[in-house]
Rosetta silent file (secondary structure, phi, psi, omega in degrees, C-alpha in Angstrom):
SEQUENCE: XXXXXXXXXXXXXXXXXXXXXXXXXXXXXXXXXXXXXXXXXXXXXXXXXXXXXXXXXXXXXXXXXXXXXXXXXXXXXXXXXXXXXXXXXXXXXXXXXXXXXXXXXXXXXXXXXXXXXXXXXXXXXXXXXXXXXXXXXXXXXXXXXXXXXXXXXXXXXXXXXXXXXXXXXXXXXXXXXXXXXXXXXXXXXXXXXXXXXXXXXXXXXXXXXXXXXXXXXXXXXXXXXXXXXXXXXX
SCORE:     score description
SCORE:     0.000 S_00000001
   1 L     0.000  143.443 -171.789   35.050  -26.547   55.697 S_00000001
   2 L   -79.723  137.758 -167.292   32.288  -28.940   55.026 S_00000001
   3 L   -92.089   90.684  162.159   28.380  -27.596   55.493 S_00000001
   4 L   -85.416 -179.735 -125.987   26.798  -30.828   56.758 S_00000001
   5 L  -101.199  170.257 -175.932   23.114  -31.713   55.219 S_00000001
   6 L   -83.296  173.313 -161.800   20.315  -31.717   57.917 S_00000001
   7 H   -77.076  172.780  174.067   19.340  -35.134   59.398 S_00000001
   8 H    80.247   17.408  179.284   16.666  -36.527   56.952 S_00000001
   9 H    63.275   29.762  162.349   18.961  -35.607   53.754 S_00000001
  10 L   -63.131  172.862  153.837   17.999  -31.926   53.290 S_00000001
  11 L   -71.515  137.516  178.896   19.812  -28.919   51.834 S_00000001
  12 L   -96.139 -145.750 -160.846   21.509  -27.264   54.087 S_00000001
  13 H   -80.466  -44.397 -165.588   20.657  -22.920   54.435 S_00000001
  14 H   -70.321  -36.841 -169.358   24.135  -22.211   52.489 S_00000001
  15 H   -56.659  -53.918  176.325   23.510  -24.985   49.586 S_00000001
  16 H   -28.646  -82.220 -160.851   19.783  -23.173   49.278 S_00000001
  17 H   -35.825  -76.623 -149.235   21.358  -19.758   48.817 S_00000001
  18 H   -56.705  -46.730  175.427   23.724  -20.635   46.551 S_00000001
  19 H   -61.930    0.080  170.795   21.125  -22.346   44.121 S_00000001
  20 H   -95.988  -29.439 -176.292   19.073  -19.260   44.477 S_00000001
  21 H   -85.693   11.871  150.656   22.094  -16.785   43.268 S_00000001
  22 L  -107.806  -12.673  161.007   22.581  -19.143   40.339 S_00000001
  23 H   -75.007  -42.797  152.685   19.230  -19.366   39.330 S_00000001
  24 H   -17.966  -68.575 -176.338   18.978  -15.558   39.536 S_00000001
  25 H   -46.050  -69.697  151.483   21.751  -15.493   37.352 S_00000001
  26 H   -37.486  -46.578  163.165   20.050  -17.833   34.930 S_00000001
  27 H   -74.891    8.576  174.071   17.022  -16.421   34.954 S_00000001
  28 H   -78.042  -67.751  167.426   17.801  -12.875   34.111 S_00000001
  29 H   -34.432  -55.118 -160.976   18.653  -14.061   30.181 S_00000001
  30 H   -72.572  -40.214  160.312   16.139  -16.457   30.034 S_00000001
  31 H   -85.621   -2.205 -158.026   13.282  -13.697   30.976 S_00000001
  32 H   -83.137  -34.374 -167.639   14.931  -11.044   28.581 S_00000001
  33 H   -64.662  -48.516  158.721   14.586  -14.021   26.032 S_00000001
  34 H   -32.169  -81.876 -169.239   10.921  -14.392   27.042 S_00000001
  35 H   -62.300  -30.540 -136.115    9.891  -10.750   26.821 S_00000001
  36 H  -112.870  -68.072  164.646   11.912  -10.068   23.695 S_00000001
  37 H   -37.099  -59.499  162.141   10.396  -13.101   22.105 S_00000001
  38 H   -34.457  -66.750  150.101    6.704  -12.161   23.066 S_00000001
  39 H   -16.386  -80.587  168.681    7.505   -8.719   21.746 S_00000001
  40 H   -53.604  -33.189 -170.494    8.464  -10.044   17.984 S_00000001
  41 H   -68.517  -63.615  179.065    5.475  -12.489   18.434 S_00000001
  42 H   -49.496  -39.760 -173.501    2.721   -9.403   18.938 S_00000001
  43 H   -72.162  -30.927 -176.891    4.882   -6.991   16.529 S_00000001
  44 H   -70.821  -34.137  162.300    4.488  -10.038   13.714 S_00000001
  45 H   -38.195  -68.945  179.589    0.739  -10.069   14.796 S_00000001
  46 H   -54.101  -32.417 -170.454    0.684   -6.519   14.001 S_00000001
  47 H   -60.746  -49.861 -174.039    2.446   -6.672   10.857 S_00000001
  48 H   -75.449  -35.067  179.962   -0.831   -9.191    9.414 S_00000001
  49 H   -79.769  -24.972 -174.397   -3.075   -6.891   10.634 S_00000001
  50 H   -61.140  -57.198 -171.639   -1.641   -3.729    9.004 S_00000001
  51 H   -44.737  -26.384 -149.008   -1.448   -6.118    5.903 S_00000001
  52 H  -100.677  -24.522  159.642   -4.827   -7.979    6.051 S_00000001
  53 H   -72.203  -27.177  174.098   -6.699   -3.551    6.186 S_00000001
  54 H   -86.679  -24.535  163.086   -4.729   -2.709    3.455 S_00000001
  55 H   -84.894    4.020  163.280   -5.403   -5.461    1.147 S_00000001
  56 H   -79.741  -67.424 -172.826   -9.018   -5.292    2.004 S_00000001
  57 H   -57.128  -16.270  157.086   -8.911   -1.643    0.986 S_00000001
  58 H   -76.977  -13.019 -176.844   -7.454   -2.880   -2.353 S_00000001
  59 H   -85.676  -28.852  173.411   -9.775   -5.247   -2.932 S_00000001
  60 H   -65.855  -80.179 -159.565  -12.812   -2.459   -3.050 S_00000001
  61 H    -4.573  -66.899 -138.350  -10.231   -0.468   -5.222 S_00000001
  62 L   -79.883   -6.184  171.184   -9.772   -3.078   -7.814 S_00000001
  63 L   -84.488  -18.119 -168.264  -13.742   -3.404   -8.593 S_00000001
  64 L   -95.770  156.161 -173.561  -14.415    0.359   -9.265 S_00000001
  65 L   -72.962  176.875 -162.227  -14.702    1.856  -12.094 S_00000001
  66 H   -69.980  -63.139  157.914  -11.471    4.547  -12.515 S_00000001
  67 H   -10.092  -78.325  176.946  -13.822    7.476  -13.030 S_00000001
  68 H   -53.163  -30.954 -170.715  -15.458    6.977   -9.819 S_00000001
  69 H   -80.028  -52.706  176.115  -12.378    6.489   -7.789 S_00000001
  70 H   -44.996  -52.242 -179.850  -11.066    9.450   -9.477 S_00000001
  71 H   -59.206  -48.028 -158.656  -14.401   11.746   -8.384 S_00000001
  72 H  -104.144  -18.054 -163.746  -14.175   10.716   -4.853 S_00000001
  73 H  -119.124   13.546  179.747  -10.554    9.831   -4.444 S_00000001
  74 L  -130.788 -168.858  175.133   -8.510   12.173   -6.615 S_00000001
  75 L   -40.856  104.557  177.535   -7.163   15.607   -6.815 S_00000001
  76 L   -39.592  178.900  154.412   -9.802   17.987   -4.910 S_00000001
  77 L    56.116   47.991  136.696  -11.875   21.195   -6.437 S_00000001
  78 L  -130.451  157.136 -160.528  -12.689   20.043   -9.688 S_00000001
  79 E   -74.375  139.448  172.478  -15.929   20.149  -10.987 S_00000001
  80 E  -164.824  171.651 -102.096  -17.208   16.684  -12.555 S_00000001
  81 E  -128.782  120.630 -157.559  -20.008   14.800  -13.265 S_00000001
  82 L  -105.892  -61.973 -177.801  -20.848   11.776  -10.041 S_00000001
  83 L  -100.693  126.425 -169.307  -23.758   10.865  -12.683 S_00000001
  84 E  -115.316   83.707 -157.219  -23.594   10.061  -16.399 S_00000001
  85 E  -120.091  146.236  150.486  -26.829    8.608  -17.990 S_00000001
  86 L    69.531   25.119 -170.269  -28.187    8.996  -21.475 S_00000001
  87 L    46.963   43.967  179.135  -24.942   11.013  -22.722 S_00000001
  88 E  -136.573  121.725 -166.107  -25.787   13.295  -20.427 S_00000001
  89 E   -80.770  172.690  168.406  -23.657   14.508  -17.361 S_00000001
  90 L  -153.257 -149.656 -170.570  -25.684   15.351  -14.190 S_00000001
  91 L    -2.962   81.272  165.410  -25.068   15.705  -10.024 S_00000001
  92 E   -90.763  156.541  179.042  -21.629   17.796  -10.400 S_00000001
  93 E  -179.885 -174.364 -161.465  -19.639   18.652   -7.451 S_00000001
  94 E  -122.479  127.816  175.551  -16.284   18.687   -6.699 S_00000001
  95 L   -41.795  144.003  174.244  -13.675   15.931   -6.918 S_00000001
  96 L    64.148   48.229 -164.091  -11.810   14.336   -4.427 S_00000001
  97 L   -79.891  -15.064  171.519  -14.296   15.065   -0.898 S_00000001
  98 L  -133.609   67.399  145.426  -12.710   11.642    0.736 S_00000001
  99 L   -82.093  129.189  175.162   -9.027   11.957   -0.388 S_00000001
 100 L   108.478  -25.807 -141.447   -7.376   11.453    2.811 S_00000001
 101 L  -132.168  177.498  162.729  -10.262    9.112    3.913 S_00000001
 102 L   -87.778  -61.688 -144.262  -12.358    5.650    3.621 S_00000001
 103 L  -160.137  167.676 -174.107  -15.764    6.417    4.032 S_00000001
 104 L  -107.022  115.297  158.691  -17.878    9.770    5.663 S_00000001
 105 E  -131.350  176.714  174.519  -17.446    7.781    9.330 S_00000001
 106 L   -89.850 -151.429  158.615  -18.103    9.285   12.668 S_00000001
 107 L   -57.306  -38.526 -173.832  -15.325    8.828   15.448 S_00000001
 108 L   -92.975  -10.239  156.878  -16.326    5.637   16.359 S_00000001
 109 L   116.438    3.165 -160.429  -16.215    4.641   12.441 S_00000001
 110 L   -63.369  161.363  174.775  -19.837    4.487   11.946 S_00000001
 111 E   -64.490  160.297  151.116  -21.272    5.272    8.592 S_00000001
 112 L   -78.978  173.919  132.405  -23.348    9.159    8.454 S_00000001
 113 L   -33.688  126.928 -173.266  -26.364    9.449    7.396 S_00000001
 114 L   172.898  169.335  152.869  -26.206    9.724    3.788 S_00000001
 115 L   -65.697  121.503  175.665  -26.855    8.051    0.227 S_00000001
 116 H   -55.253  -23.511  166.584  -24.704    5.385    0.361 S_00000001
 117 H   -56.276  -55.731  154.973  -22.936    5.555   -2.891 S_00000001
 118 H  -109.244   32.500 -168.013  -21.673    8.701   -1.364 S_00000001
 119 H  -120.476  -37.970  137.088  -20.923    8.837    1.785 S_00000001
 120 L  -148.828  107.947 -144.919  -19.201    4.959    0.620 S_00000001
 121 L   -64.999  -28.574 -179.759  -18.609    4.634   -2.632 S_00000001
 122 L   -92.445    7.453 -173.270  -16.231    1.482   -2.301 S_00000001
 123 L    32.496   59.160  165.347  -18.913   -0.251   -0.188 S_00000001
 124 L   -90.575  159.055 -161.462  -16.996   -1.504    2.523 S_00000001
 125 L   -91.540 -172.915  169.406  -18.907   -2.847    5.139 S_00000001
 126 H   -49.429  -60.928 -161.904  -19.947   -1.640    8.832 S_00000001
 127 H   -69.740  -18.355 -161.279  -18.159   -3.972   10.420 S_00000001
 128 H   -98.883  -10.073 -160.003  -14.717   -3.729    8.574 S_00000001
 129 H   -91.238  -20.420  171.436  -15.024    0.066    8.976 S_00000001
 130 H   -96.923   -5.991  165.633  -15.266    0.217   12.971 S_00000001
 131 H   -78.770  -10.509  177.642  -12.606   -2.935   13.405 S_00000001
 132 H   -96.414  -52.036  166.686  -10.123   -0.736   12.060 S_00000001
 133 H   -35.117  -65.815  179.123  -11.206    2.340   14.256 S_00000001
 134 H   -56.251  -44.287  173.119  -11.554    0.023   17.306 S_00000001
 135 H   -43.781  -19.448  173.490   -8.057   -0.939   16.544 S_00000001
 136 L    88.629   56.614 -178.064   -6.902    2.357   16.751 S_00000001
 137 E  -148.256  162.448  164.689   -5.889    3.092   12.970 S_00000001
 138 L  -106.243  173.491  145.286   -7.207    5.205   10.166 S_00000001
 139 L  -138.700  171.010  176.824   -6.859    4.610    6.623 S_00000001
 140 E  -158.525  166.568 -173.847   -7.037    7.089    3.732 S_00000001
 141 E  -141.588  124.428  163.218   -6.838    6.514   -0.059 S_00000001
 142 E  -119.617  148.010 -163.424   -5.677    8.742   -2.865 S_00000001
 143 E  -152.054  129.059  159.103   -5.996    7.615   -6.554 S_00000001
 144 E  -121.248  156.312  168.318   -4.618    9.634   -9.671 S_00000001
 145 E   -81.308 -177.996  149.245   -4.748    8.452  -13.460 S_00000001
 146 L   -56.431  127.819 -162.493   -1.410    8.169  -15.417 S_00000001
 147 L   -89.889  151.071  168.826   -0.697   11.609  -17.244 S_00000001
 148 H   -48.699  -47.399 -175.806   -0.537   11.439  -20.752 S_00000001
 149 H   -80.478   17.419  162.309    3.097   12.310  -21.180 S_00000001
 150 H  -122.434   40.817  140.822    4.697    9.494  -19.000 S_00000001
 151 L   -99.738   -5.928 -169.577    2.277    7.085  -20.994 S_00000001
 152 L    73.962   -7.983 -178.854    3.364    8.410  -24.093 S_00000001
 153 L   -42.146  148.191  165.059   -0.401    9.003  -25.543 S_00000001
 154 E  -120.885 -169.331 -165.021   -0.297   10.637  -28.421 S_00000001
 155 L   -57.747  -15.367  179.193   -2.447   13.795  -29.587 S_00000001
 156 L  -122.921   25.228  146.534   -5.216   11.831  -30.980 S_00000001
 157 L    80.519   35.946  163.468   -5.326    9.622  -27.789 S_00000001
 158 E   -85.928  164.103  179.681   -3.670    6.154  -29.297 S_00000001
 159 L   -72.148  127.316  169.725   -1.895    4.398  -27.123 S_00000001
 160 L   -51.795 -173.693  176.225    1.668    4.957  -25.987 S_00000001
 161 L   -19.818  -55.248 -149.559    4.834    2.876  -25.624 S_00000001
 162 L   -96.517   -7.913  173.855    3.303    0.593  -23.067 S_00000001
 163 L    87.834   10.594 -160.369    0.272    0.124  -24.888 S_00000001
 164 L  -124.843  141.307 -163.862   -2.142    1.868  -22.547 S_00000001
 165 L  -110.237  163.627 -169.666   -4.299    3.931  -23.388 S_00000001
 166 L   -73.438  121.372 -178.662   -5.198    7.720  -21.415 S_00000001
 167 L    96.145   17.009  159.508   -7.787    6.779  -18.659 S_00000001
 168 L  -121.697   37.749  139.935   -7.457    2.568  -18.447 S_00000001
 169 L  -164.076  162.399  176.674   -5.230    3.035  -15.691 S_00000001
 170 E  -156.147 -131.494 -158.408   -3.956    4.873  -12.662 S_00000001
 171 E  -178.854  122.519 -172.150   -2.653    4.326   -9.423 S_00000001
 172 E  -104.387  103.692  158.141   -4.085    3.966   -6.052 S_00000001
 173 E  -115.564  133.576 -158.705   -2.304    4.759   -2.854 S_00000001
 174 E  -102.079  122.756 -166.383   -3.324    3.352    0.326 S_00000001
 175 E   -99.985  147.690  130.685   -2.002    4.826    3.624 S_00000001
 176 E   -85.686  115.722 -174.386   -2.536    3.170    7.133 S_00000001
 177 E  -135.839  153.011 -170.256   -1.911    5.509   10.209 S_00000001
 178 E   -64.912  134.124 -177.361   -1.825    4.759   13.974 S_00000001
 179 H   -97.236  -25.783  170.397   -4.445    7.558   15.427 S_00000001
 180 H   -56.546  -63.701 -174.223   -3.123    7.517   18.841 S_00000001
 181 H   -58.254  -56.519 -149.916    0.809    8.550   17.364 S_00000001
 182 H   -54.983  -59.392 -179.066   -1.095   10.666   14.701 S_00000001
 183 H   -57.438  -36.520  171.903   -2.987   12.782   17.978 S_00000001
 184 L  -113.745   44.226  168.537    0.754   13.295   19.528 S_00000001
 185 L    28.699   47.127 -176.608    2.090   14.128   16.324 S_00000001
 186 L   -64.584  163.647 -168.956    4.426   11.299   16.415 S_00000001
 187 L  -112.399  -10.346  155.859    6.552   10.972   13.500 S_00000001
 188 L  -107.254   61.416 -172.378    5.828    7.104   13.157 S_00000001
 189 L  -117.825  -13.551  163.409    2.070    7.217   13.472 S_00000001
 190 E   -66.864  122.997 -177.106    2.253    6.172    9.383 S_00000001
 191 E  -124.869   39.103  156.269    2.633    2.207   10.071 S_00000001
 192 E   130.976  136.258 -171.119    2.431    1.283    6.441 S_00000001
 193 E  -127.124  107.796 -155.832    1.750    2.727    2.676 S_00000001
 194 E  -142.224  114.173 -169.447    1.322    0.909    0.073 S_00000001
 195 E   -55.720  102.022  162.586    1.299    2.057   -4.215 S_00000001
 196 E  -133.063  152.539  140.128   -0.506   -0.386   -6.508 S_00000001
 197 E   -16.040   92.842  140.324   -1.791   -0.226  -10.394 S_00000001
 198 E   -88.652  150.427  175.652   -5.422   -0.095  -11.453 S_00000001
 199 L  -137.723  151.329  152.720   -6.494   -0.840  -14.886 S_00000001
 200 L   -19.309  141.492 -159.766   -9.669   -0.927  -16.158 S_00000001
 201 L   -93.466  -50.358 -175.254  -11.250   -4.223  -14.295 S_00000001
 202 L   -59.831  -50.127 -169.055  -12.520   -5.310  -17.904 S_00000001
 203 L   -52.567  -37.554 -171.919   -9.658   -4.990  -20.024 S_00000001
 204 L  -104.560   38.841  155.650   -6.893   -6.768  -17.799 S_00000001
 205 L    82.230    6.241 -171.223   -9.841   -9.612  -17.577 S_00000001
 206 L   -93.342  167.565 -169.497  -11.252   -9.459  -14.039 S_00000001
 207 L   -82.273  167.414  178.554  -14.961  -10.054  -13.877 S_00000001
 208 L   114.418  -23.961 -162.133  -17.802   -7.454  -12.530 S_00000001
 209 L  -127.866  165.463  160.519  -17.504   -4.691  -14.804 S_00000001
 210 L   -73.095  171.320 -150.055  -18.635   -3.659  -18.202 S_00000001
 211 L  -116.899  -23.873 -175.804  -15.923   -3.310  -20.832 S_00000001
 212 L   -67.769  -34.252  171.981  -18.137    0.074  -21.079 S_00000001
 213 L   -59.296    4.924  174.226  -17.246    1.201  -17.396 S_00000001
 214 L  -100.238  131.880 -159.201  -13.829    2.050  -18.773 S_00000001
 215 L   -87.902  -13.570  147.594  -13.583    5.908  -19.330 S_00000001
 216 L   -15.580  -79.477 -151.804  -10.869    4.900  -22.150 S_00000001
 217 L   -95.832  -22.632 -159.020  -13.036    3.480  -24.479 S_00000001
 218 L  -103.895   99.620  171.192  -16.455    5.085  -23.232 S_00000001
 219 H   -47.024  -37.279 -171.753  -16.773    8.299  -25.196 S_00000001
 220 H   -67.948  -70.112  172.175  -18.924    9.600  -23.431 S_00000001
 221 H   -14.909  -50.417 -178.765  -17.056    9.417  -19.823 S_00000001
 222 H   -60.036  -72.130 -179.345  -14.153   10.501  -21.880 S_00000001
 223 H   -41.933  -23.024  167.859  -15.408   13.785  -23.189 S_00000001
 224 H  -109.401    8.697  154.481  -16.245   15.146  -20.271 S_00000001
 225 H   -61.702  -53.403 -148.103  -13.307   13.794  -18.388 S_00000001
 226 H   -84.988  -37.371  153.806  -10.529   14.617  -20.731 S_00000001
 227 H   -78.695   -0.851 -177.793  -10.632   18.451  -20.282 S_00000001
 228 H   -83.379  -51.578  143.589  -10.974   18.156  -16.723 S_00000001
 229 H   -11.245  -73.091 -179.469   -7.692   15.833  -16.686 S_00000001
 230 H   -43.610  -41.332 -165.477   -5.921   18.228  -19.061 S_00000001
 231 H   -69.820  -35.600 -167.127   -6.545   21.257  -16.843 S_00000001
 232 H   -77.005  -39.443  169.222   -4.943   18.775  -13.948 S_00000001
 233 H   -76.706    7.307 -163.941   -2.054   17.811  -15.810 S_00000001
 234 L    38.585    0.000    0.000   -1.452   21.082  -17.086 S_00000001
């Protein structure tokens, strides 16, 4: 039987309905498609941001000398030298007090009170160090050199296989973690870790550094480095 349309060419009540249960239908994909889309757009968002803190934090990395990275950023409890003037070691204390860490921040990311060299030694600024906090992430940095035996050095400290000598290079790893998963001891509160190479800044040609800032070549750095090193590699 035929529905007819109301005078003036409307729909009539059954034509409505039915164009509402097929847009229903249709629009059930079509919002899944939406949300699902949005979703990849914000997780790809995220993805640049993880990327764009960690390659910041590589960018201090790749200016400091190895030494220094090593002191603040390496294997804890050993004693070694923060200043070296005049072939003479001075301020000792013990290696690696921000392993794990950026910078001595408060909660809110703020700098302490402190000499700045140590409290942040990589100079990063105020601003980059509370945009990652307000974001709700941490970072932390650990940095070892290259042990003698998988460089090959030999006993009277020439260069191995690879050409590298003990102390022009090591290896910096940079963690990011979510602080929110990290507080409910989520098991994906790491959202990205990432290995890279340092060398001596002079040697593999970038600018900034003395050729002397390398504790390779700089006896003095070296001597009092090289038994502390030994003791770590055993």
């Amino acid at each position: 039987m035929k529905t007819a349309r109301r005078d003036g060419g409307g729909f009539s009540l059954t034509e409505v309905l039915i164009a509402a249960v097929i847009l229903s239908i249709c629009s059930i994909p079509l919002i899944g498609m939406f949300i699902q889309s949005k979703r990849g757009i914000t997780g790809a968002d995220k993805k640049r941001e993880h990327r764009f803190y960690v390659k910041t934090i590589f960018t201090h990395l790749n200016r400091t000398s190895l030494h220094h990275l090593w002191n603040y950023y390496g294997p804890a409890g050993h004693d070694v030298p923060f200043t070296i003037e005049n072939n003479q070691a001075s301020d000792i204390a013990q290696s690696g007090r921000l392993r794990g860490d950026l910078a001595e921040t408060d909660p809110l990311g703020r700098l302490v009170p402190g000499p700045a060299g140590k409290v942040n030694p990589l100079g990063f600024t105020d601003e980059f160090l509370q945009d990652i906090r307000r974001a709700g992430y941490r970072g932390q940095i650990e940095f070892d050199f290259f042990p003698r035996k998988s460089l090959g050095v030999t006993p009277d400290d020439n260069a191995g296989p690879a050409g590298i000598l003990h102390m022009q290079a090591g290896y910096a790893r940079v963690t990011l973690i979510d602080l929110k998963k990290e507080r409910n001891k989520e098991d994906d509160a790491i959202v990205l870790t990432q290995t890279n190479v340092i060398m001596c800044p002079a040697i593999v040609g970038r600018p900034g550094l003395k050729l002397s800032s390398c504790p390779a070549i700089n006896n003095t750095i070296k001597k009092f480095y090289k038994p502390i090193l030994q003791q770590v590699e055993g």
